[in-house]
C-alpha positions as CSV (number, residue, x, y, z in Angstrom):
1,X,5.7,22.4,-28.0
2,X,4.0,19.4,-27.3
3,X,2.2,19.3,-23.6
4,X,3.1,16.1,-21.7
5,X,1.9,14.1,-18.4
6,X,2.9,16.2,-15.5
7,X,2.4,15.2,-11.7
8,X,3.4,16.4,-8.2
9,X,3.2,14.2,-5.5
10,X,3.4,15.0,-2.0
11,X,3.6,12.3,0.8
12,X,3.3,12.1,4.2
13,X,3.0,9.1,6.4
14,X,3.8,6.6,9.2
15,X,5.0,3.2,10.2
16,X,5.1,1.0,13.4
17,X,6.4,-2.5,13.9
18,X,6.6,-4.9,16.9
19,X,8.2,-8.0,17.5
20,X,8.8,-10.9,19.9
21,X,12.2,-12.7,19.6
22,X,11.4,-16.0,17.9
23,X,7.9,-15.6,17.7
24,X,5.5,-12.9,16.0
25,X,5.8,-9.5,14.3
26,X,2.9,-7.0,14.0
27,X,3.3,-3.9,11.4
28,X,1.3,-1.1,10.5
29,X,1.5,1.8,8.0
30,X,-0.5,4.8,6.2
31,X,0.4,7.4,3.7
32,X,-1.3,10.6,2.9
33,X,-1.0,11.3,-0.8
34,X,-1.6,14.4,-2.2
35,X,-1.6,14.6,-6.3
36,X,-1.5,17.8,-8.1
37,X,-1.8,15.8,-12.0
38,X,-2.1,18.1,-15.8
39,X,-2.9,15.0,-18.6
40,X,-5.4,12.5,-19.4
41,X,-6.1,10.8,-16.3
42,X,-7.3,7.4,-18.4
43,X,-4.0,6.7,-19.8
44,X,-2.4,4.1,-19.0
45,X,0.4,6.4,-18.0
46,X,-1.2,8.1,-15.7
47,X,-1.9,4.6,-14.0
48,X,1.7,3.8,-13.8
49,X,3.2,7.5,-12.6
50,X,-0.1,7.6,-10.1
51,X,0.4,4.5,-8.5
52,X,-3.6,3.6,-9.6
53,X,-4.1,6.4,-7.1
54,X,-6.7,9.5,-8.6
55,X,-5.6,13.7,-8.6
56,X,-6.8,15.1,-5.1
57,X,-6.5,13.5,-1.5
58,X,-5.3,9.7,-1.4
59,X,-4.5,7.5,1.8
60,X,-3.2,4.2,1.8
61,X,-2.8,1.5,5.0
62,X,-1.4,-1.9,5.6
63,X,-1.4,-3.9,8.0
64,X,0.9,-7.4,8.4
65,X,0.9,-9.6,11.1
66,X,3.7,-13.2,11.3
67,X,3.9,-16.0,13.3
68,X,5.9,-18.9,13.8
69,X,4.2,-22.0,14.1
70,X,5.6,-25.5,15.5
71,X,8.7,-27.4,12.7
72,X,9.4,-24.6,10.6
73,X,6.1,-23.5,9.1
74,X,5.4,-19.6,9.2
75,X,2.0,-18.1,9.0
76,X,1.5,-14.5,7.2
77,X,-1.4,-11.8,7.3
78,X,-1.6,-9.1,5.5
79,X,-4.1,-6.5,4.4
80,X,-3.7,-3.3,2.1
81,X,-6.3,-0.8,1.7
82,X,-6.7,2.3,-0.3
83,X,-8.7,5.2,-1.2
84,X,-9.0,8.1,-4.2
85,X,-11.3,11.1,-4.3
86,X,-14.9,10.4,-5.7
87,X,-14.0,6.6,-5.6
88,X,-15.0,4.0,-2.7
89,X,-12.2,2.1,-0.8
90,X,-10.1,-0.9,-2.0
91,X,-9.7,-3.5,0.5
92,X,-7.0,-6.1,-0.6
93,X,-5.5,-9.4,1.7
94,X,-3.2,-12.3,1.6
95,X,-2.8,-15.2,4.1
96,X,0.2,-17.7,3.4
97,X,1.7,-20.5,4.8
98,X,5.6,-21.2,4.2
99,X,7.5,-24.4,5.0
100,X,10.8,-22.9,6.1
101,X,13.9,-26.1,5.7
C-alpha cells in the first residue's frame, strides 16, 4: 500500500461588511486555520491542498475598502495578510481604479 498526501483542516473565522447607499463599502475578515498534514510538506502538492499555508496554527486577514468617485470611476483597496508556524507574516495589497460606462 502506497502512503499518500493526507490533510485535515479545521477552520474557524469571521467577516464584517459596511456600506453606504451609493457611496463606499468597508469589509473585513480572518480565519483561524488549523492543519493536521502526513506527506512531504515541499511538494508541490502539498502547496496546492495547503493553500501555501504550513502544518500547525495559520491565520489569514483581509481587509477591502471601495469608493465611488465623481463620472463613474471606482476606487479599490485591498490588503491580505497571512501567517504559518515558524514563518514571518505575508503582507500583500492592491489599489485599482475602474472606469465604470
Amino acid at each position: 500500500m502506497e502512503a499518500g498526501e493526507h490533510a485535515a483542516i479545521h477552520t474557524a473565522g469571521w467577516d464584517v461588511r459596511y456600506n453606504r447607499l451609493l457611496s463606499n463599502s468597508i469589509t473585513a475578515s480572518a480565519e483561524y486555520i488549523n492543519i493536521q498534514y502526513t506527506g512531504d510538506i515541499k511538494s508541490p502538492l502539498s502547496y496546492v491542498m495547503l493553500d501555501a499555508l504550513q502544518p500547525g496554527d495559520n491565520v489569514r486577514w483581509t481587509l477591502g475598502w471601495q469608493q465611488k468617485l465623481w463620472n463613474g470611476l471606482q476606487l479599490t483597496a485591498n490588503y491580505q495578510g497571512r501567517k504559518s508556524p515558524a514563518q514571518r507574516a505575508i503582507h500583500t495589497g492592491n489599489v485599482m481604479v475602474k472606469a465604470l460606462f
